[in-house]
C-alpha positions as CSV (number, residue, x, y, z in Angstrom):
1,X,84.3,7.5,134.5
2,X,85.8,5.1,136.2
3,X,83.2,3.7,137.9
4,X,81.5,3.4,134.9
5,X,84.2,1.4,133.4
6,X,84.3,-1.0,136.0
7,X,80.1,-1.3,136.0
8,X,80.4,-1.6,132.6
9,X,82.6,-4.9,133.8
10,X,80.7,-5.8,135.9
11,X,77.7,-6.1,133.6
12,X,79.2,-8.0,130.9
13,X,80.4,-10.7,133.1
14,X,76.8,-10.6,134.4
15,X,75.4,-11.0,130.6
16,X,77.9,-13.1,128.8
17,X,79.8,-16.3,129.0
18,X,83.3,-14.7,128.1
19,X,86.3,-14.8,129.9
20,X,87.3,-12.4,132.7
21,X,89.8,-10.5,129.9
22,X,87.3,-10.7,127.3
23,X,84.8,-8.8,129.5
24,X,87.3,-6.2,130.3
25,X,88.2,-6.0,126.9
26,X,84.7,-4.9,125.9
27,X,84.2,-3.2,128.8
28,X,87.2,-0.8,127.1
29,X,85.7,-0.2,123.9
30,X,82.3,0.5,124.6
31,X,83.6,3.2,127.4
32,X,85.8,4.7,124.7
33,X,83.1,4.6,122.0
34,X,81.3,6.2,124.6
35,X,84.1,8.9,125.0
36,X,84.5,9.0,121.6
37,X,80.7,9.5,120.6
38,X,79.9,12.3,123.3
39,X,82.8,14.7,122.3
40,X,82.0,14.9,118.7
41,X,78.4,15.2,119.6
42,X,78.9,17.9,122.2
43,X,81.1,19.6,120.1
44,X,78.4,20.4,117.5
45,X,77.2,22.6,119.9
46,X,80.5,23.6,121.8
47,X,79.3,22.0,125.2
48,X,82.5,20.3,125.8
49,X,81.5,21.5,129.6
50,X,82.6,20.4,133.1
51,X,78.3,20.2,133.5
52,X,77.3,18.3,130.2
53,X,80.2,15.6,130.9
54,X,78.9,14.9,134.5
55,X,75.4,14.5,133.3
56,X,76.4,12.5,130.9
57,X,78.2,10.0,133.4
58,X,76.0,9.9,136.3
59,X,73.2,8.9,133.6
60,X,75.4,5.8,132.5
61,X,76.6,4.8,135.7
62,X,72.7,4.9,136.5
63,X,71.6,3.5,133.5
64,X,74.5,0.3,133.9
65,X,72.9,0.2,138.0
66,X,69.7,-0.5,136.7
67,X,70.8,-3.0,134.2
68,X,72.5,-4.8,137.0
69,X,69.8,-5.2,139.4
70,X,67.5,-6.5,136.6
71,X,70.6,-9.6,136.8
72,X,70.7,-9.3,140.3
73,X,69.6,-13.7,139.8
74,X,73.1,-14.2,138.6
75,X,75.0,-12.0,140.7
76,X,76.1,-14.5,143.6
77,X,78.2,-16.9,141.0
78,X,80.1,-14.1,139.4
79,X,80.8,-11.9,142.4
80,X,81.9,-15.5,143.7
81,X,84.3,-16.3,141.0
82,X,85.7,-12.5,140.4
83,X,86.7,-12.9,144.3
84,X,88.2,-16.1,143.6
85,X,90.3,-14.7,141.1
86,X,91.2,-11.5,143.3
87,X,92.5,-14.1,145.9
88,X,94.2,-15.9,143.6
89,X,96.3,-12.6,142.2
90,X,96.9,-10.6,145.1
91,X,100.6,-10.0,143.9
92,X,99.3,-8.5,141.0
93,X,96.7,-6.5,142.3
94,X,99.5,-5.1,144.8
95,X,101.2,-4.3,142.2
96,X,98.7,-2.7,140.1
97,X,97.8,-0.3,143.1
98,X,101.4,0.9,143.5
99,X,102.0,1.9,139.9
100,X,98.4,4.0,140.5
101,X,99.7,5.7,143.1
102,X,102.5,6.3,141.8
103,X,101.0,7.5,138.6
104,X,99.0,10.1,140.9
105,X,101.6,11.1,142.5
106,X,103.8,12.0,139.6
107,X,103.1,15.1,137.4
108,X,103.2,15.1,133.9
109,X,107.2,16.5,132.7
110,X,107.3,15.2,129.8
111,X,108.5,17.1,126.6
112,X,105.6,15.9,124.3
113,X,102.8,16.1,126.8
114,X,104.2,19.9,127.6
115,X,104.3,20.9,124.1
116,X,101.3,19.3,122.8
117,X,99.5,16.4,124.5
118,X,98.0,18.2,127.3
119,X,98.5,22.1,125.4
120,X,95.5,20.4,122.8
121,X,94.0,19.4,126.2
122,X,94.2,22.9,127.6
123,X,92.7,23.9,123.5
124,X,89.7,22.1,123.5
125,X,88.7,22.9,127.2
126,X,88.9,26.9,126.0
127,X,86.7,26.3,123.0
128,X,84.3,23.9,124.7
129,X,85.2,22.4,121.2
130,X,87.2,19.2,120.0
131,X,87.3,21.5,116.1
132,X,90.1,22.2,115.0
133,X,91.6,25.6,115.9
134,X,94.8,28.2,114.9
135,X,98.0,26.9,116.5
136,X,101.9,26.9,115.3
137,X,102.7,23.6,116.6
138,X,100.9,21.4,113.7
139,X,101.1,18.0,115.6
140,X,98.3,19.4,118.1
141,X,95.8,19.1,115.1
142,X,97.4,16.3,113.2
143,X,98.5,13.7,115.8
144,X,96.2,11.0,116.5
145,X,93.3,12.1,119.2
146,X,91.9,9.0,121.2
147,X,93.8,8.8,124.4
148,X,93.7,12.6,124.6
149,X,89.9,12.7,123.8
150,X,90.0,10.2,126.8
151,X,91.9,12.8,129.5
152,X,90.2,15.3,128.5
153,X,87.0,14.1,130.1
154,X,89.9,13.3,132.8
155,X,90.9,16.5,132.8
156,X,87.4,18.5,133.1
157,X,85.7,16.2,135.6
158,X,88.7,17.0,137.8
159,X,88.3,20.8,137.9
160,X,91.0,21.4,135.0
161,X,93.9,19.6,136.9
162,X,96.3,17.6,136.1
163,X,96.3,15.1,138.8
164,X,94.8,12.1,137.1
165,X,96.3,12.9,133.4
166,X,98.6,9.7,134.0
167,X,96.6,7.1,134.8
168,X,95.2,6.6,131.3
169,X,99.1,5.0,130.3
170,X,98.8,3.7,133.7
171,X,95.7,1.8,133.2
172,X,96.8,0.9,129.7
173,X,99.9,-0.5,130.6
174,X,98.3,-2.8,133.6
175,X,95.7,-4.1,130.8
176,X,98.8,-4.7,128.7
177,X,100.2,-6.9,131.1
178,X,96.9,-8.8,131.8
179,X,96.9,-8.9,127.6
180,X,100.7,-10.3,127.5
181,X,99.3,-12.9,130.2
182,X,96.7,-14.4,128.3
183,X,98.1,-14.2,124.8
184,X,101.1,-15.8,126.3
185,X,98.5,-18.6,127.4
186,X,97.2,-18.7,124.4
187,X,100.4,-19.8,122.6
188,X,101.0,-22.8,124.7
189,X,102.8,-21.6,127.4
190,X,102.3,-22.9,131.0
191,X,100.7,-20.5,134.0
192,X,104.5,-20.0,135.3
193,X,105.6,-19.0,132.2
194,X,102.9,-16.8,131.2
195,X,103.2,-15.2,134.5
196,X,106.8,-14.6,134.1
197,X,106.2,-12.8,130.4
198,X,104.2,-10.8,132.3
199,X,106.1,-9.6,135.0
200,X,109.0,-8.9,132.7
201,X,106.4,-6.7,130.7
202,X,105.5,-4.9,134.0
203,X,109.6,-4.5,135.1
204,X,110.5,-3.4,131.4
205,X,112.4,0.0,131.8
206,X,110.5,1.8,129.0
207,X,107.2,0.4,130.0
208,X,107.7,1.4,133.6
209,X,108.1,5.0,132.6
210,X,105.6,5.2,129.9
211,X,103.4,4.3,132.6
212,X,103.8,7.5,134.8
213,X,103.5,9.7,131.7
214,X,100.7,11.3,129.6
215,X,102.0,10.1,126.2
216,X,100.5,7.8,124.0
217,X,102.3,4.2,123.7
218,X,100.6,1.9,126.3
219,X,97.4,3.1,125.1
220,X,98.3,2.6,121.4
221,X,99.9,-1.0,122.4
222,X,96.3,-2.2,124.2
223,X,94.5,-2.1,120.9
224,X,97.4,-4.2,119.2
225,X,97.5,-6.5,121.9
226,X,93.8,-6.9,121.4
227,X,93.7,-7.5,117.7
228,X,96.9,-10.2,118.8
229,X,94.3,-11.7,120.9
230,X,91.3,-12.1,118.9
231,X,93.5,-12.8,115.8
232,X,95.1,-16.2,117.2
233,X,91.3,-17.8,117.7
234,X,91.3,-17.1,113.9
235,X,94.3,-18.3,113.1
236,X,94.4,-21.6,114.5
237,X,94.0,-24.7,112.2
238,X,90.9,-25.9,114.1
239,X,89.2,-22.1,113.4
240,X,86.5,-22.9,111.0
241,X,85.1,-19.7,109.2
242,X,81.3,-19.3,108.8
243,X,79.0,-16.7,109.1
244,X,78.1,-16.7,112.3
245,X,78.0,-14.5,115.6
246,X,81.7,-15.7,117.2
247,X,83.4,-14.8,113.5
248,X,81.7,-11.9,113.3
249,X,82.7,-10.4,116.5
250,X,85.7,-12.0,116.4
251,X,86.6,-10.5,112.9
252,X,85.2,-6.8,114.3
């Protein structure tokens, strides 16, 4: 999986014009369409199964290879300026590595994730099934889905363990700060100052901890953050609406 989120990446920076964010940003929602599209699919015929969801990866990340070599012509300028930008955020890609590991190395403790984040989890891998199912604790059938639809491919492809459960908030809460970057560019303020909003996103308390958990709030925040994004190219005076492929995507 993620391989084939950062292929996926890769690929749109390839194809498109956008901005380094932008393409992670769609990068995001196709894999979790993706996600999203295979388990209710699978379901229909209870193959939720460690076998189905590695077939089904290996054929993307070869599918996403072979779209890459047929742009292989413009590969030299973007691998050129996604190491430019590497070199030129080494602090934050230290950073971004230590709250991995340490979002490996912690186990999930949590009182929601114990009672019924990861006990769904455990559910669905049973019935080979995302349907619904008999349980006493209602909020396993009634709380929103998407980020544990997400670990449980996690959770499968790593031989039912646990080990990996975190990095879903982990990885949510680094795009957030990436997000909180550019949105604070966005506004006006100066690389410094954007830089410091920030790292006072990535030293908040709460955020800190939500990152080395299995719950749900980084996740639900990258999709605000996103619609943030998109929504101040909208709502600038200059923003001219017309029907046209930038207002359209832009408004999706």
């Amino acid at each position: 999986m993620g391989i084939a989120l950062m292929l996926l990446f890769v690929l749109i920076c390839f194809i498109g014009k956008d901005k380094i964010i932008e393409a992670w940003i769609k990068a995001v929602v196709f894999q979790v369409l993706i996600i999203y599209v295979s388990l209710e699919i699978l379901s229909i015929f209870s193959a939720v199964t460690f076998t189905s969801l590695a077939f089904l990866w290996v054929t993307i990340d070869f599918l996403v290879v072979m779209m890459l070599f047929r742009k292989r012509d413009s590969w030299k300028g973007t691998w050129h300026s996604l190491i430019s930008i590497s070199k030129r955020n080494k602090i934050w890609i230290f950073l971004s590595v230590g709250l991995s590991v340490l979002s490996i190395w912690t186990v999930p403790y949590n009182w929601d994730s114990m009672t019924y984040h990861l006990s769904r989890i455990a559910n669905w891998t049973q019935n080979q099934s995302i349907a619904y199912y008999s349980t006493n604790n209602l909020r396993e059938i009634s709380s929103p889905v998407l980020s544990e639809f997400i670990n449980l491919h996690v959770y499968i492809l790593s031989g039912n363990k646990d080990f990996f459960l975190n990095l879903l908030q982990c990885f949510s809460a680094l795009t957030n700060m990436w997000l909180v970057y550019e949105i604070s560019k966005k506004i006006g303020c100066s690389r410094k100052y954007a830089y410091l909003a920030a790292f006072i996103f990535y030293t908040a308390p709460s955020m800190f901890g939500e990152a080395l958990t299995t719950q749900t709030d980084q996740f639900a925040t990258v999709w605000l953050l996103i619609f943030v994004y998109y929504f101040l190219d909208l709502y600038t005076e200059s923003y001219k609406f017309q029907y046209n492929k930038e207002t359209v995507f832009n408004c999706l």
